[in-house]
N, C-alpha and C positions, 0 to 999 in steps of 0.2 A: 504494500500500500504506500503511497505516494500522496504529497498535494500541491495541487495546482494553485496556481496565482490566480486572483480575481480576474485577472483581466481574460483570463481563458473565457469566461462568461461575454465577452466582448469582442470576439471574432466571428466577422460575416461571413453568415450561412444560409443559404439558398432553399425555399424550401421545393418539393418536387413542385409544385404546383406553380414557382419562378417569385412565389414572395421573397424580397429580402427580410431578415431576422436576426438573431444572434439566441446563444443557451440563456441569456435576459429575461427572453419572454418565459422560460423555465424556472426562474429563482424560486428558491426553497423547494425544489423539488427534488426527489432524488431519480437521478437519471441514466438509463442502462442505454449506451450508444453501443450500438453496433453497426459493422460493416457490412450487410449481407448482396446478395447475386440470388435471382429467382432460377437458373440453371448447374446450381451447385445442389451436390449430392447432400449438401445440410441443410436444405433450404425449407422440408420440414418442421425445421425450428421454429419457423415463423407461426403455426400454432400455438405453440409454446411462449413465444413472446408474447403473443397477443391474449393468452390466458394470464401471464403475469400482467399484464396490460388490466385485463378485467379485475382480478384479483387485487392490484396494488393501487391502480390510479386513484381510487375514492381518499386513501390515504396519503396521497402528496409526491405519487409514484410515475413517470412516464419512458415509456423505451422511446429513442431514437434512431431512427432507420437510416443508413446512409449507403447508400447504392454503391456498389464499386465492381469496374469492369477489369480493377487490375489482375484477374486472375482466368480473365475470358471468359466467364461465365453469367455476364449481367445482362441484358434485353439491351438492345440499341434505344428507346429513347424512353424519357421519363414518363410518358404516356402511355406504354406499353409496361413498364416496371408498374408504377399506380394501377390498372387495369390486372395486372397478375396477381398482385399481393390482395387488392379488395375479390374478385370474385374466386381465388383459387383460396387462399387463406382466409377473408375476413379482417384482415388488417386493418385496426383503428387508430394505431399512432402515427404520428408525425413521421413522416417520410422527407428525404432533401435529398437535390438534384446528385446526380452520381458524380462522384470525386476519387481521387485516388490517397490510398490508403500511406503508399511507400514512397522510396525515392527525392529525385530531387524538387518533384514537384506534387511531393503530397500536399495535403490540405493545411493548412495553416493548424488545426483543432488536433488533427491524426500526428502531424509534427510534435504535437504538446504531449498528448496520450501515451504516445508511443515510448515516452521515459518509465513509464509505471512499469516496474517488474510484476513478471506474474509470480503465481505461488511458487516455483524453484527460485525464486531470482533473476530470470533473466526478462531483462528491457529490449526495447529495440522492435525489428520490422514485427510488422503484423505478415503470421504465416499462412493466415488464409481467410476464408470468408466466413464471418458469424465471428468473428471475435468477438469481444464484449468490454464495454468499462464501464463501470459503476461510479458516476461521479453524486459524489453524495452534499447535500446542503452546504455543507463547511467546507467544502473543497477539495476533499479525501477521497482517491481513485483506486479504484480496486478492480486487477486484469483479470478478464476469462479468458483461456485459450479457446477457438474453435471448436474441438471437441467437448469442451465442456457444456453438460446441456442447461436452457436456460433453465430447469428447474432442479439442477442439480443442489441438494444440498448447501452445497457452500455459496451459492451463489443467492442460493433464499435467504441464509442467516446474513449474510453482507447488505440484502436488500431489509429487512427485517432490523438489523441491527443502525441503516439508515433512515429508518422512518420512524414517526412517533407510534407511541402503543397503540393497538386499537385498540376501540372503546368494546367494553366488556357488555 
């Protein structure tokens, strides 16, 4: 776990739909970004997110979707990405135009992200598609590798351990 400087909250981002935004419109929220591809063999997940979605949003919860073609695997334009995720999955969060994750011209956010080590310790490139970071109110970033699924264990208590209690 890692934490990000405010100003991460202050880098433009597009959303699919071609709104400009930044993670601003998010404050106090805790928010699980991921990198996903609607033609990746994890792309299932998207279930899974979208049930965390159901499950956490009432509580101050939201995923963030961020398209990425850097692995060959994502639909050529944003209209067709939006179009697979609502009628094949149901997807109801935020989605933003497709970016790339690595390199010299990643995104400006995936730049920042990309310092969090995951649970062994290791920082650095995103290895594939459905990664995961957990950016929590206060700042505090917490990495899922790819495989990890979004309702894996560790990855609820992180989510769980970021939100306020529910109410009883």
């Amino acid at each position: 776990m890692t934490t990000v400087t405010d100003t991460v909250r202050d880098i433009p981002l597009t959303t699919i739909d071609g709104e400009n935004t930044s993670l601003r419109a998010f404050d106090d929220k805790a928010l699980l970004i991921v990198n996903v591809a609607s033609r990746c063999g994890l792309a299932p997940q998207y279930e899974k997110l979208e049930a965390l979605q159901e499950q956490y949003g009432p509580r101050g919860f939201t995923v963030l979707g961020f398209p990425s073609n850097q692995f060959l695997q994502e639909l050529g334009s944003e209209d067709a990405i939006k179009e697979y995720c609502s009628t094949t999955w149901g997807v109801t969060f935020p989605m933003f135009e497709r970016i790339k994750v690595n390199g010299k011209s990643a995104h400006p956010l995936y730049q920042e992200l990309k310092k969090t080590p995951d649970a062994s310790g290791k920082a650095g490139r995103v290895t594939w598609n459905f990664e995961k970071f957990l950016l929590t109110p206060d700042g505090e970033v917490v990495r899922f590798r790819p495989r990890v699924e979004p309702d894996a264990p560790e990855v609820i208590d992180a989510i769980e351990a970021a939100l306020p209690a529910a109410a009883a």
